[in-house]
N, C-alpha and C positions, 0 to 999 in steps of 0.2 A: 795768510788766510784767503786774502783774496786772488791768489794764484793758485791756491788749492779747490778754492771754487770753481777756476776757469777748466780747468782740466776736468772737474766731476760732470759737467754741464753735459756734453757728448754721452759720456756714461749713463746719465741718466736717461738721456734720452732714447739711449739705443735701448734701456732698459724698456722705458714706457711701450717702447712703439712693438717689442717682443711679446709683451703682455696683448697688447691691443689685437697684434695677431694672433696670439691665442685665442683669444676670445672669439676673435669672426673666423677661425676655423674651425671653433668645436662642431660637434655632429650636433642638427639637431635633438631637440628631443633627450637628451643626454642629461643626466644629473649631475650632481660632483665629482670631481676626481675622476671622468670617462665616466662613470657607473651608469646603468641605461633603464628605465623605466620596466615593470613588470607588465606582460599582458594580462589579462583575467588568462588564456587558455594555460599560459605558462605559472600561474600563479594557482587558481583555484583549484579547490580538491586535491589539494598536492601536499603529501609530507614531507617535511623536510626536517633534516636533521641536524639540530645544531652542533659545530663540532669548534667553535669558542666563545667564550664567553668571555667581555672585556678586556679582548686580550691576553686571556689567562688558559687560554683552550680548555680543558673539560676534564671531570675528573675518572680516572681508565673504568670503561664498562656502565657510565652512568646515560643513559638514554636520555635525551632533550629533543622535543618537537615543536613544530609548529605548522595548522594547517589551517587553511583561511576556506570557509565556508563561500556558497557562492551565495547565502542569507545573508551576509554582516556577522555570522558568530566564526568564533576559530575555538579551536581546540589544540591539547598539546601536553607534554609531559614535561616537567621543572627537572627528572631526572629521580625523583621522588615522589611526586604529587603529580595528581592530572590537573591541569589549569583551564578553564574554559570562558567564552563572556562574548559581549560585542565586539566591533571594531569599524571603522569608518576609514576607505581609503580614497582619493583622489590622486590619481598619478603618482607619484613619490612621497606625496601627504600620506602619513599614517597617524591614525590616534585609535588605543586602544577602551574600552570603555572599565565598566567595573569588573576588576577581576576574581573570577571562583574558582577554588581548591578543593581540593580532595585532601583528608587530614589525616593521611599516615605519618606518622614518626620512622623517619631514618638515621643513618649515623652522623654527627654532628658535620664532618665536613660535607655531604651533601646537603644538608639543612642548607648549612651556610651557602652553596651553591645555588641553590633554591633561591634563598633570598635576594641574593644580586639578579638571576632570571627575573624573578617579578619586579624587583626595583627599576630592570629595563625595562619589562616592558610597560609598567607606571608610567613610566615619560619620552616612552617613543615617539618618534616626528617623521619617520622616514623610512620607505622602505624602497630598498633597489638590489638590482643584478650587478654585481661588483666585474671587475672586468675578466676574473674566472669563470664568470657566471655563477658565482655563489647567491645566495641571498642574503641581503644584509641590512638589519636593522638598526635604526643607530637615534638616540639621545640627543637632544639640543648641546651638552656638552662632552659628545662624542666616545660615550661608552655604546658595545654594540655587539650585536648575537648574529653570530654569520654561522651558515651551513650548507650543504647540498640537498637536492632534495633526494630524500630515501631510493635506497637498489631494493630496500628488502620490504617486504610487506606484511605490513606489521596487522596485527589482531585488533580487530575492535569488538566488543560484547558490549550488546544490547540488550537491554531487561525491556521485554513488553508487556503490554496492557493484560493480555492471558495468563502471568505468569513462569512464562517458560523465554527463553535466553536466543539470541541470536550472535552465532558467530561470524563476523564480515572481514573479507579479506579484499584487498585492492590490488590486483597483479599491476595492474595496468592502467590508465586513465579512463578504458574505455572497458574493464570488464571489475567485475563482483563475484565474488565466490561467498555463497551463505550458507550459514549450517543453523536446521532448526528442527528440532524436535529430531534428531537424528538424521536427517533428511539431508543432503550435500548437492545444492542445484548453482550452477554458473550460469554467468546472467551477462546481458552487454547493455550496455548504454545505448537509451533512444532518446529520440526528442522530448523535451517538455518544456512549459515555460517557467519553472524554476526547480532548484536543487540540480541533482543525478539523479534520473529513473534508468533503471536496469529491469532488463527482462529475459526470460529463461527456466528452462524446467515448469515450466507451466506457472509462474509466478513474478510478480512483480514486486521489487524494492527500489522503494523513491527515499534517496536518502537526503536530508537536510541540513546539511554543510558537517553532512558525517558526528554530528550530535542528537541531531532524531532523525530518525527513518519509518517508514511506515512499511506493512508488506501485506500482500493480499492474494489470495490463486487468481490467476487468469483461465476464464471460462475457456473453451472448445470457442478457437476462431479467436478471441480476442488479443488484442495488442496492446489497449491500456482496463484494468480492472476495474468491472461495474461492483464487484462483492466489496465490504465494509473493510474486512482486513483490521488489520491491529496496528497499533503504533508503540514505538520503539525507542527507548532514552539512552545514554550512557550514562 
């Protein structure tokens, strides 16, 4: 035994000292496993599509999202149910708050799909950019929803305060396409000090982490809207 000792000694050591350079060479800034911290630009207002769940990838044709407001709400699709609610991030720190559904009935194995998406993200801790660049959200004991963020541009309807419906499309980070009351005006993003304000067609929409948006005409000459305008839920 104690010659089997003597011989592991070196071993161990060349072991430790492997480790120890690992460690003083990661990048900083980096999370687990390489994975690398998300920006707001690269993160907020951004869809993304989950294409596994747990390990278990997805089930063919079921829609899963998730998009992170730049207020603290996200919004998102179970693949069945729309889910909505708060969220608190600091760097790779993620904690979701109380979560809200939408109560349609699907067929049992999306249910059950369903259910593992919310039980994620019930006890999420972490969110990062895996080394595909995927997004990846991952559980204290390492269950986890990875996706890309969306090519296609998905539909959002808005019911407003007038009654009548607003349809919002996101080509782009930086433009809006709205339809209202018949009406189909493109809009681009300007400054503001919170949400996405877009402007165009003589109209401004200031959206709020894409779960309420407000929209109002822009006078002759104006750039942000003095008129009252209406506001907008999903």
């Amino acid at each position: 035994m104690t010659r089997y000792l003597r011989h592991c000694y070196p071993i161990l050591i060349a072991a430790a000292a492997a480790l120890a350079l690992a460690a003083c060479t990661s990048a900083p800034g980096t999370g687990t496993n390489g994975n690398s911290e998300f920006t707001n630009a690269d993160l907020l207002d951004r869809t993304f599509q989950i294409q596994d769940v747990a390990g278990r990838g997805v089930i063919d044709s079921s829609h899963i999202t998730l998009t992170f407001g730049q207020d603290g709400q996200f919004s998102g699709s179970t693949g069945c149910n729309r889910v909505f609610g708060p969220y608190t991030r600091s760097g790779a720190d993620l904690e979701f708050g109380t979560l809200g559904t939408t109560r349609k009935m699907c067929p049992p194995a999306l249910m059950n799909q369903e259910q593992t998406v919310l039980n994620i993200l019930a006890d999420v801790i972490r969110i990062e950019r895996d080394r595909e660049g995927a997004l990846l959200v991952t559980t204290a004991d390492g269950r986890s929803l990875r996706g890309f963020e969306s090519t296609q541009s998905a539909l959002h309807t808005y019911f407003c305060d007038d009654g009548a419906t607003v349809k919002a499309t996101y080509p782009t980070k930086d433009k809006a396409r709205i339809v209202y009351k018949g009406q189909t005006f493109d809009t681009t993003i300007t400054q503001s000090a919170s949400g996405s304000r877009y402007t165009g067609g003589g109209w401004e929409w200031w959206s709020k982490g894409r779960v309420e948006a407000h929209l109002a005409p822009l006078a002759a000459g104006e750039t942000i809207a003095s008129a009252r305008g209406i506001t907008c839920r999903k």
